[in-house]
C-alpha positions as CSV (number, residue, x, y, z in Angstrom):
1,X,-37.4,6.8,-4.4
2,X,-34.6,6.5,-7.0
3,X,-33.5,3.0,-7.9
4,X,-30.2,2.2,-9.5
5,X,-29.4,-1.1,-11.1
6,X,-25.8,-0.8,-8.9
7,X,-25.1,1.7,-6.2
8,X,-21.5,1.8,-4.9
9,X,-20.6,2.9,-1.5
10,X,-17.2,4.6,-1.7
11,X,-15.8,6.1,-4.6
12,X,-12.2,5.0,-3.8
13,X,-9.8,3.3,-6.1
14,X,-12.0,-0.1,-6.8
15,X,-15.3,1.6,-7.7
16,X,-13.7,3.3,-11.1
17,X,-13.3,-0.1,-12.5
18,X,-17.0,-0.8,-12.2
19,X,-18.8,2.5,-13.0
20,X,-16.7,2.8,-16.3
21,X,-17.6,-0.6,-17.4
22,X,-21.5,-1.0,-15.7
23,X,-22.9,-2.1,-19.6
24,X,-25.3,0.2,-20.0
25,X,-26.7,-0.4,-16.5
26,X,-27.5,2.6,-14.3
27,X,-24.9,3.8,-11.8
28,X,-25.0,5.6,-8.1
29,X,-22.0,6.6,-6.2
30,X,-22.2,7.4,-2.7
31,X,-19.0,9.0,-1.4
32,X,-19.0,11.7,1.8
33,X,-15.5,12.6,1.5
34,X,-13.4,12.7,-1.9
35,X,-13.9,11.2,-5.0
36,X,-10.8,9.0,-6.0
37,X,-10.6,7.7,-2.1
38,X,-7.3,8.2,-0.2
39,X,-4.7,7.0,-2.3
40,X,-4.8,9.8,-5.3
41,X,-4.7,12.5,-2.0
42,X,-3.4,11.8,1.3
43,X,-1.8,8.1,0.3
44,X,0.0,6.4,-1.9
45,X,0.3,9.4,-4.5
46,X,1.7,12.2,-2.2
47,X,4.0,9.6,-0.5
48,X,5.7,8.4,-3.5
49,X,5.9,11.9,-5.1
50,X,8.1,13.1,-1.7
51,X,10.0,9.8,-2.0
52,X,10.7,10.5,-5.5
53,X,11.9,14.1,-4.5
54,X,13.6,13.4,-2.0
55,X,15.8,10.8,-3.6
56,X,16.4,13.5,-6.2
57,X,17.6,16.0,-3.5
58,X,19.7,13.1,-2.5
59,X,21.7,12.3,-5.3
60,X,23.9,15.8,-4.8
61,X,25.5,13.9,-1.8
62,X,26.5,10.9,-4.0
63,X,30.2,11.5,-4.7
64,X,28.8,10.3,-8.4
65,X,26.6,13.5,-9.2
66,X,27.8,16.1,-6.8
67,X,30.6,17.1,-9.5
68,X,27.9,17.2,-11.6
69,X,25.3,19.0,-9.3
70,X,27.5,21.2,-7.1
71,X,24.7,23.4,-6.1
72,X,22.6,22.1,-3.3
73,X,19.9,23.9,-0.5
74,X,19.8,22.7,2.9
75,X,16.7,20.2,3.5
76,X,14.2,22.6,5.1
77,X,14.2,24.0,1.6
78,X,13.7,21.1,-0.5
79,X,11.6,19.7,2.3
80,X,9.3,22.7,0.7
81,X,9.7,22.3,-2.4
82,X,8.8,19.4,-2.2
83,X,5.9,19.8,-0.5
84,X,4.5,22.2,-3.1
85,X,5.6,19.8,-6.0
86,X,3.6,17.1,-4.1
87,X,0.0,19.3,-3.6
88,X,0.5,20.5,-7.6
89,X,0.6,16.4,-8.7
90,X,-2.3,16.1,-5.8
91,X,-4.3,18.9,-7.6
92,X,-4.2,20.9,-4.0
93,X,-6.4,17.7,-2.7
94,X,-9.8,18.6,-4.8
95,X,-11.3,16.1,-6.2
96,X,-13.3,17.8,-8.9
97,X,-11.2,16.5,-12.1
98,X,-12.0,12.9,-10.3
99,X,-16.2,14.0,-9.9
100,X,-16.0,15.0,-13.0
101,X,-14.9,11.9,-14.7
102,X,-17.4,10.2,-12.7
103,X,-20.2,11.9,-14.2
104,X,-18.8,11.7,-17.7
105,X,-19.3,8.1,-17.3
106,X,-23.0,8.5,-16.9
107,X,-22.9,7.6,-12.9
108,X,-24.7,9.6,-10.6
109,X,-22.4,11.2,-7.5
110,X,-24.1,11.6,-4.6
111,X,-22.6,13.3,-1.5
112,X,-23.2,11.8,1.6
113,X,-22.5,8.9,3.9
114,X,-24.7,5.9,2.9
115,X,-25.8,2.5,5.7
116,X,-28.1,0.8,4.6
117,X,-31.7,0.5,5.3
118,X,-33.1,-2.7,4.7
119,X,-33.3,-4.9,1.6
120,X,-32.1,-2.8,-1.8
121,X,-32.6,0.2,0.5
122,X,-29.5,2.2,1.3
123,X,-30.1,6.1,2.7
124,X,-27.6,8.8,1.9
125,X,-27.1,11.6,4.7
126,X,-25.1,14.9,2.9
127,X,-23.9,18.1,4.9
128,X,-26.3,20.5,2.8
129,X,-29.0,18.1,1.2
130,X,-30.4,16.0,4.3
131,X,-31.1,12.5,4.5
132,X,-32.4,10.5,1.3
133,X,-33.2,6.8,0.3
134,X,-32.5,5.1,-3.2
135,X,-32.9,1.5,-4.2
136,X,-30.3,-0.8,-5.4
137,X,-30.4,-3.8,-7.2
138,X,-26.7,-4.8,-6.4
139,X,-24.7,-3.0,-3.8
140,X,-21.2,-2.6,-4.0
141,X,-19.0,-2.1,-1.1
142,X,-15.9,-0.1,-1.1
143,X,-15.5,2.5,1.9
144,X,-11.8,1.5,2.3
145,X,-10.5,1.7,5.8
146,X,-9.1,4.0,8.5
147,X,-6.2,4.5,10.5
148,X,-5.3,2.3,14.2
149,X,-5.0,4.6,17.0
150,X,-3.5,2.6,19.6
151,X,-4.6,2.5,23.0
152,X,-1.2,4.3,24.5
153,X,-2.3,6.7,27.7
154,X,-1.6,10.1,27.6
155,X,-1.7,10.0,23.4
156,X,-4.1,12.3,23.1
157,X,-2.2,15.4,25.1
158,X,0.9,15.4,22.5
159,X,0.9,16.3,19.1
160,X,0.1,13.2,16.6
161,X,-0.5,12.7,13.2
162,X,-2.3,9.7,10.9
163,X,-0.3,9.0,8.0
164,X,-2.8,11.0,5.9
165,X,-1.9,14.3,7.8
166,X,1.7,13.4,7.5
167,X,1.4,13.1,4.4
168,X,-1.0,16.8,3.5
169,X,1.5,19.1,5.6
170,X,3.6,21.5,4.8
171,X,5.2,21.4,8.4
172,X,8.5,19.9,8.6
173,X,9.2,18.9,12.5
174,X,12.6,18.8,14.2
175,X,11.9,15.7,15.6
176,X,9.3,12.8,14.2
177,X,8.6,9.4,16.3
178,X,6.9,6.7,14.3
179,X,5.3,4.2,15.9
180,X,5.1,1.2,13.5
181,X,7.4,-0.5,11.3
182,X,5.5,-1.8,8.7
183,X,5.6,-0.5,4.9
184,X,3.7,2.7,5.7
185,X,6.3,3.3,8.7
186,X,9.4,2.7,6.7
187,X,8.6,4.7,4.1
188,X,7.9,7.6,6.2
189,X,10.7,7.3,8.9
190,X,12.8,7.0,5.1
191,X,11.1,10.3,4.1
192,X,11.7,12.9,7.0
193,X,15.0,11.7,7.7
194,X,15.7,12.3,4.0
195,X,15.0,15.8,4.8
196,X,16.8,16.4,7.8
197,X,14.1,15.7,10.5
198,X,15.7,13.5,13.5
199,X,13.6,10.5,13.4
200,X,13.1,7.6,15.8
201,X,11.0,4.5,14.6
202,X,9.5,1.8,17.3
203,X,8.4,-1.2,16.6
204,X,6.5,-4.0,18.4
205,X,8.0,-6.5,16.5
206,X,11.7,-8.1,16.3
207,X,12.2,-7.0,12.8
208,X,10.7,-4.7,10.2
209,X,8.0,-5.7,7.4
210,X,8.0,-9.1,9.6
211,X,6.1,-10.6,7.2
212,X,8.6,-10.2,4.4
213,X,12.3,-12.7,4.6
214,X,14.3,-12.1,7.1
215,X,17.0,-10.7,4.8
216,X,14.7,-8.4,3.7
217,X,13.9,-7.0,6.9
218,X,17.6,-6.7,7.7
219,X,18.4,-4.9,4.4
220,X,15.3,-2.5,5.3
221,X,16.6,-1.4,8.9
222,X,20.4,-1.1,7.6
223,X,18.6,1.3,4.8
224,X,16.8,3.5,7.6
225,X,19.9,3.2,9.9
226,X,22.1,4.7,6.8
227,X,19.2,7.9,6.6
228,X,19.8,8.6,10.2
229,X,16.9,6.8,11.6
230,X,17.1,5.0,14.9
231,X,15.5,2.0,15.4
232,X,13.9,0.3,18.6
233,X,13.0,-2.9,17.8
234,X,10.9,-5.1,19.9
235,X,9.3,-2.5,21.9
236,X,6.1,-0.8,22.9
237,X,5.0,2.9,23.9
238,X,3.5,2.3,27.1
239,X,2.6,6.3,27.5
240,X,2.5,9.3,26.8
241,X,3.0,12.8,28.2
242,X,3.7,16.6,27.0
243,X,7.0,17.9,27.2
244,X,7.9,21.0,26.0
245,X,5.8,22.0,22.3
246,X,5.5,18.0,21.6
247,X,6.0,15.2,23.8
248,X,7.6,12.9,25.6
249,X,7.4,8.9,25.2
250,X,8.0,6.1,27.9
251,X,8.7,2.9,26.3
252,X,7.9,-0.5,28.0
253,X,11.7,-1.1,28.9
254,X,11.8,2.2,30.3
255,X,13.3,4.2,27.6
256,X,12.2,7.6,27.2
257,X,11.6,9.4,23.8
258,X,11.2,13.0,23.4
259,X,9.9,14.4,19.6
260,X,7.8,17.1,18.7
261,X,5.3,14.8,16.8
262,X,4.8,10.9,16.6
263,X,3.5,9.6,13.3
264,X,0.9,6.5,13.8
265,X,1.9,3.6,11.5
266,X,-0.1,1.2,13.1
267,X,-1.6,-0.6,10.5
268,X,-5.6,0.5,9.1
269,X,-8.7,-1.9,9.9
270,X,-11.5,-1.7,7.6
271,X,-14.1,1.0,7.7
272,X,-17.0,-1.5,8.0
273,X,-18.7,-0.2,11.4
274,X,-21.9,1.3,11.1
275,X,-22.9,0.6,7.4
276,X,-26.2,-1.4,8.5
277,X,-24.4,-4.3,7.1
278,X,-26.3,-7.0,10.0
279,X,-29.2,-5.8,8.0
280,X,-28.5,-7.7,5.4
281,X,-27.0,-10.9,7.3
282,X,-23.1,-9.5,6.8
283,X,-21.2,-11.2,9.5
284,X,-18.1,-9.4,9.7
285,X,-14.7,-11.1,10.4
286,X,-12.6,-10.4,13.8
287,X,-10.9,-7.7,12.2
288,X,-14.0,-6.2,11.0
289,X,-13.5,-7.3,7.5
290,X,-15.9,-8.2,5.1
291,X,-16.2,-11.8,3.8
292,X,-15.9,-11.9,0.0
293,X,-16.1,-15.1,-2.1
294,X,-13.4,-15.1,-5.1
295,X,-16.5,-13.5,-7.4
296,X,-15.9,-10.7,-4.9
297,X,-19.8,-11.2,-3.8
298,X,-20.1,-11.1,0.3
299,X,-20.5,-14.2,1.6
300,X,-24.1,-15.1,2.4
301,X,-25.4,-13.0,0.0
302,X,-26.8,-12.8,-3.4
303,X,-26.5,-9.1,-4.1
304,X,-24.0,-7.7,-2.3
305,X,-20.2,-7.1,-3.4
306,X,-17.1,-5.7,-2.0
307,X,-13.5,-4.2,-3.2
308,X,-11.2,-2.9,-1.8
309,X,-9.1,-2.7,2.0
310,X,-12.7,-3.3,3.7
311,X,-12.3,-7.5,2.9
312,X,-9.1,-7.4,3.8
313,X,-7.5,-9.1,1.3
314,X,-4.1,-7.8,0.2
315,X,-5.1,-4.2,1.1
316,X,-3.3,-2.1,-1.3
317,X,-4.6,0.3,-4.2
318,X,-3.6,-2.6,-7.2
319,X,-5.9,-5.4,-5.3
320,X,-8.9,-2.7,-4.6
321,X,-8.3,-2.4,-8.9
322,X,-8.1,-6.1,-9.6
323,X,-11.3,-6.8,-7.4
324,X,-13.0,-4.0,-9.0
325,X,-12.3,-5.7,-12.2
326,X,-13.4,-8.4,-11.2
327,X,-16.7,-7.2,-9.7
328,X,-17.0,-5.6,-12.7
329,X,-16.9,-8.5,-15.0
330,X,-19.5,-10.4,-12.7
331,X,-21.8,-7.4,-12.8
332,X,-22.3,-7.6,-16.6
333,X,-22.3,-11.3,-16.8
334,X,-18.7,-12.5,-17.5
335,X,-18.0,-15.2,-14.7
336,X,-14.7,-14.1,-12.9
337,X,-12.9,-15.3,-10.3
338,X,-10.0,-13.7,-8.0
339,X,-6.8,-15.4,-7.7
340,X,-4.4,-13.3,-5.4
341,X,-1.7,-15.9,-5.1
342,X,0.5,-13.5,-7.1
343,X,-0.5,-9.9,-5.7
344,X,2.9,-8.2,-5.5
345,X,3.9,-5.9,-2.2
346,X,6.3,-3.0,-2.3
347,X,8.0,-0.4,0.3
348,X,9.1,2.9,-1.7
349,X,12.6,3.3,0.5
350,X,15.8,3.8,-1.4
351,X,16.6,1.3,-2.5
352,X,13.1,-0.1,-2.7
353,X,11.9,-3.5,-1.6
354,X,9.4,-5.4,-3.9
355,X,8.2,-8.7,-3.1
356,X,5.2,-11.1,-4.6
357,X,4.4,-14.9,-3.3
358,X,5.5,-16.9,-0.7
359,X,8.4,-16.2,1.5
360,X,10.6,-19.4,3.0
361,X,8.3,-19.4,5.6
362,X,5.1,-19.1,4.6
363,X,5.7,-21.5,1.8
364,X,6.7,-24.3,4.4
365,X,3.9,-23.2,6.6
366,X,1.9,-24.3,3.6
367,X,3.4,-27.3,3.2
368,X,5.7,-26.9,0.6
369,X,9.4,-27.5,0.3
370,X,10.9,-24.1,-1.6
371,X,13.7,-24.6,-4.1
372,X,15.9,-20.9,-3.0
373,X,17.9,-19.6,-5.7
374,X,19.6,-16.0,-5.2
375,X,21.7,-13.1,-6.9
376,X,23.0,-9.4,-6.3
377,X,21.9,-5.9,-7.7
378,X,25.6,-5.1,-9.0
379,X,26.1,-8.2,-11.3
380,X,23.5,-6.3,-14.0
381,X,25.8,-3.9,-15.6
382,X,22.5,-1.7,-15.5
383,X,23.9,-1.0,-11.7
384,X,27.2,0.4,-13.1
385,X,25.7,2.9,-15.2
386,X,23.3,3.7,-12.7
387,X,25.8,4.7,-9.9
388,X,23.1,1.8,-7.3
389,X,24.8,-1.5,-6.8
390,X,22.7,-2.0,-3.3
391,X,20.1,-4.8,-3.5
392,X,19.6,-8.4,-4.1
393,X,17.3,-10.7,-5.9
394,X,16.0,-14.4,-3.6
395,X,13.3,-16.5,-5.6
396,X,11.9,-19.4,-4.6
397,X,10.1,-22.6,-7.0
398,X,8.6,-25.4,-6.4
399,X,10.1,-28.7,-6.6
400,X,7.2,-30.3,-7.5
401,X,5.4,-28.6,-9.9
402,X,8.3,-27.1,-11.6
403,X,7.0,-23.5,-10.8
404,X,7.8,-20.0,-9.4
405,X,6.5,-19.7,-5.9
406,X,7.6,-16.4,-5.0
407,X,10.5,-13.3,-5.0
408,X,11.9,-11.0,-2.7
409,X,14.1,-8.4,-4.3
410,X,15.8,-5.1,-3.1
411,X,17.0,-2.2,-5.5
412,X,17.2,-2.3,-9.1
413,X,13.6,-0.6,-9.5
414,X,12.5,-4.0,-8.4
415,X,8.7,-2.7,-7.9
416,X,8.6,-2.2,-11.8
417,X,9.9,-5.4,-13.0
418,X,9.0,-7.7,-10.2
419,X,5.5,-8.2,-12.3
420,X,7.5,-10.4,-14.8
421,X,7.7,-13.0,-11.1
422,X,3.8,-12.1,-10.9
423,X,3.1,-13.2,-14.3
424,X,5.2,-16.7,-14.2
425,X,3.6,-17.1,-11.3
426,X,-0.1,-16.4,-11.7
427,X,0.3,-18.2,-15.4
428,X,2.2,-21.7,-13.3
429,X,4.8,-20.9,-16.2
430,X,7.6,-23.8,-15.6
431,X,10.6,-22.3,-14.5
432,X,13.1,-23.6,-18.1
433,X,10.6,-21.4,-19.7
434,X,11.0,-18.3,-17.3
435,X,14.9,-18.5,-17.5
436,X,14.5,-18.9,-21.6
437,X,13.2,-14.9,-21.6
438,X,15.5,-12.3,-23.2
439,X,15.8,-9.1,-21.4
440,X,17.0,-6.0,-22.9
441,X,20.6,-4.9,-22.0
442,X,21.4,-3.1,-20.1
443,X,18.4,-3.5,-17.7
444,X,17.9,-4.4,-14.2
445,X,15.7,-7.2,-15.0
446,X,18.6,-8.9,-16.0
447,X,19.4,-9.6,-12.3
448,X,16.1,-12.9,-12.9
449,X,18.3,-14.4,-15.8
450,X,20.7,-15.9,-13.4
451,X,18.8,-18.0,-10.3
452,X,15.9,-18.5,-13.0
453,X,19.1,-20.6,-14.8
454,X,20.2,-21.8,-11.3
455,X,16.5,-22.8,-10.4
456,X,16.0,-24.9,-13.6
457,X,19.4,-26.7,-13.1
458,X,18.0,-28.1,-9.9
459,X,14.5,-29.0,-10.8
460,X,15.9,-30.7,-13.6
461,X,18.5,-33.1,-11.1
C-alpha cells in the first residue's frame, strides 16, 4: 500500500493552496469528478462570465451608449454567444490544464471516490482502475457540497435543473421558475431575464438575501423587478405537475405557475455522507457539516483537516482559499489560525451587492450597539463618467472600540473595493485612521471617504 504524508479528498478550490505549498512532503489527491471542483466549471466562473455578457449586451438599451452602439441582435442571439464565450473561458469543462498543474506540483492525482477505511487508511474506487487503499499521515477534507432538492411532489415529472446544469447549457427556455431567492437565485433569475427568458422567482422568505439589511434586500428585488422578473415573496411550491413540454406549479396560497423549467436555488449542504468519517470519531453537525477548529483540524481529531463548503463556514470559493491557506500553513509547521469575522459576500446582479461583517441586526444580536453612517453611489463623480448612479454605501462601527464592524454596499463595483472594509476590519483599524486614506479620483471607492468622516465625527463626541 502507498502511503502519502497528506492525501486530500477533493481537488476543489481549497486543496490547490495546500498541494502547492506541502514543503517537500508527499502529496495524494483523490478527486472522482473534475479537478479544480465546481467553481472554475459549472459555478462561480461560468456564472459571472454570462453576467458580465449579459450586462455588455445590455448597455445598447442605455440611452447613454445606444448612439454609440446602434447595432444590437435580439437576446436569443446573444443568449448564444454568450454561451459559447462562457464554455471557451470554461475550457469546454475539461479539466486537463487543472490535472496538469496538479501533477507539476509533484502531487499524485488519483481518480476515484475515496471513504475512508480505518485509521490512516482511505480506499479509492475509479471507473476503469477498481478499488485501491493508500495510507495517509494527515487527511484533508475538501469534497465541497451538493445541491438541495426540495421535497415538493410531483418535482420529479417536470423538467428541473441544479444551478450547475443551468449554468453548462446552451438551451435558452421561454419560461424559467427559480425557486430560491438567495445569492445563487438572484443572480440567475438576473441572468435569463437579461436575455429575454420570462422569469418567475419564489421565495420562502419575506425578502431576498434575508440575511443581508433590509435595504439591501429591497434594492435587490427592485433590481430583478426592473429585468422583468416577478417576484413571490413569502411563499412555497407545494407541488408539482406536467403541463404541456414543462410544467405547472401550485404554490401554497393557491397560485399556479406554469414555466418550461424551474431552476433549484435552494441552498447546497455539504457532501459529507458516506465518507467513513464515524470511523474516525467525526461527529457531523445537524447540517451535516464538519466541525473544524480555527487551525482548520476536525474537531476531535489529531490528524484530520477540512476546507472548504463541507464545514460550513462562509461557503464560498475565497473562504475554501483562505482555509486552504491556512491548512497549509499548519501542515508545514507555521501555527495559523482562521479569523472569518471579515469574509466578504457578494451577489453579481447589476448593480452588484457586496457586503462584509455584521449587518444592524446581527451586530445587536451580538450585543453590540452599531454606530450607522451612510452615502449614495452618484455623489463619486466616478458615477457620472460611468453613466451608473444606482447604489448606496451603509457602514457600521463600533462605539466602543472605535472600529469598523461591517458594510453593505450596492453598485459602484462594490465587490472589488469592498476589501478595503475587510482589511480595516480584520486589522481593528480605528475608524480616524480609515477616513485619513486617499483614494484615487475619480474612483468609486471614493463613495467610503464620506460616512468614514461621518463615523469618526461621532465616535469622537
Amino acid at each position: 500500500m502507498d502511503t502519502y504524508d497528506i492525501v486530500i479528498l477533493g481537488a476543489g478550490a481549497g486543496a490547490k493552496m495546500i498541494w502547492g505549498s506541502a514543503g517537500g512532503r508527499s502529496v495524494a489527491v483523490v478527486e472522482q469528478a473534475r479537478v479544480g471542483g465546481e467553481c472554475p466549471f459549472v459555478a462561480c466562473v461560468p456564472s459571472k462570465a454570462m453576467l458580465r455578457s449579459a450586462r455588455v449586451w445590455q448597455a445598447t438599451e442605455n440611452p447613454d451608449w445606444s448612439t454609440l452602439f446602434p447595432e444590437r441582435v435580439p437576446g436569443s442571439v446573444a443568449y448564444q454567444e454568450a454561451v459559447r464565450r462562457r464554455d471557451r473561458i470554461v475550457h469546454g469543462r475539461d479539466d486537463s490544464g487543472s490535472a496538469t498543474a496538479l501533477g507539476a506540483t509533484g502531487a499524485t492525482l488519483l481518480r476515484g471516490r475515496g471513504r475512508v477505511r480505518g485509521s490512516g487508511v482511505l480506499e479509492v474506487v475509479g471507473a476503469a482502475s477498481g478499488a485501491t487503499e493508500i495510507g495517509f499521515r494527515d487527511l484533508v477534507l475538501n469534497t465541497g457540497s451538493e445541491p438541495v432538492r426540495p421535497q415538493i411532489p410531483g418535482l420529479d415529472t417536470i423538467p428541473v435543473w441544479t444551478s450547475d446544469e443551468a449554468l453548462s447549457t446552451s438551451d435558452q427556455p421561454g419560461s424559467i421558475t427559480v425557486i430560491g431567492g438567495g445569492p445563487v437565485g438572484c443572480e440567475l433569475a438576473f441572468l435569463f431575464a437579461a436575455f429575454g427568458s420570462r422569469v418567475q422567482l419564489v421565495q420562502r422568505n419575506e425578502r431576498l438575501v434575508p440575511r443581508e439589511e433590509p435595504e439591501a434586500s429591497a434594492t435587490l428585488a427592485d433590481t430583478l423587478t426592473g429585468q422583468g422578473v416577478t417576484l413571490h415573496l413569502k411563499c412555497q411550491v407545494a407541488r408539482a405537475e406536467p403541463h404541456g413540454s414543462g410544467g405547472r406549479l401550485t404554490l401554497d396560497d393557491g397560485r399556479i405557475l406554469d414555466t418550461d423549467v424551474v431552476v433549484l436555488a435552494t441552498g447546497r449542504r455539504p457532501r459529507s455522507a458516506d465518507l467513513g468519517l464515524d470511523g474516525l470519531g467525526v461527529a457531523l453537525e445537524s447540517s451535516g457539516a464538519v466541525p473544524v477548529d480555527p487551525c482548520g483540524r476536525v474537531v476531535g481529531t489529531e490528524n484530520v483537516w477540512a476546507v472548504g463548503d463541507i464545514t460550513g463556514v462562509a461557503p464560498f470559493t475565497h473562504t475554501a482559499h483562505y482555509q486552504g491557506r491556512v491548512v497549509a500553513a499548519n501542515l508545514t509547521g507555521r501555527p495559523t489560525e482562521a479569523d472569518y469575522r471579515a469574509v466578504p459576500r457578494a451577489v453579481y446582479v447589476s448593480p452588484a451587492l457586496a457586503s462584509v461583517g455584521h449587518t444592524v441586526a446581527s451586530a445587536r444580536a451580538a450585543g453590540l450597539d452599531p454606530v450607522v453612517a451612510r452615502s449614495s453611489i452618484d455623489q463619486t463623480v466616478r458615477a457620472a463618467t460611468e453613466g451608473a448612479d444606482e447604489g448606496w454605501l451603509m457602514l457600521l462601527a463600533d462605539g466602543d472600540s472605535g472600529t469598523l464592524l461591517g458594510a453593505t454596499a450596492i453598485g459602484g463595483h462594490a465587490e472589488e473595493w469592498i476589501s478595503e472594509v475587510s482589511l480595516a476590519i480584520r486589522a481593528r483599524i480605528p475608524v480616524p485612521v480609515a477616513a485619513d486614506v486617499v483614494h484615487p479620483f475619480p474612483t468609486f471607492s471614493e463613495v467610503l471617504e464620506n460616512p468614514l468622516r461621518e463615523l469618526a465625527g461621532k465616535l469622537a463626541r
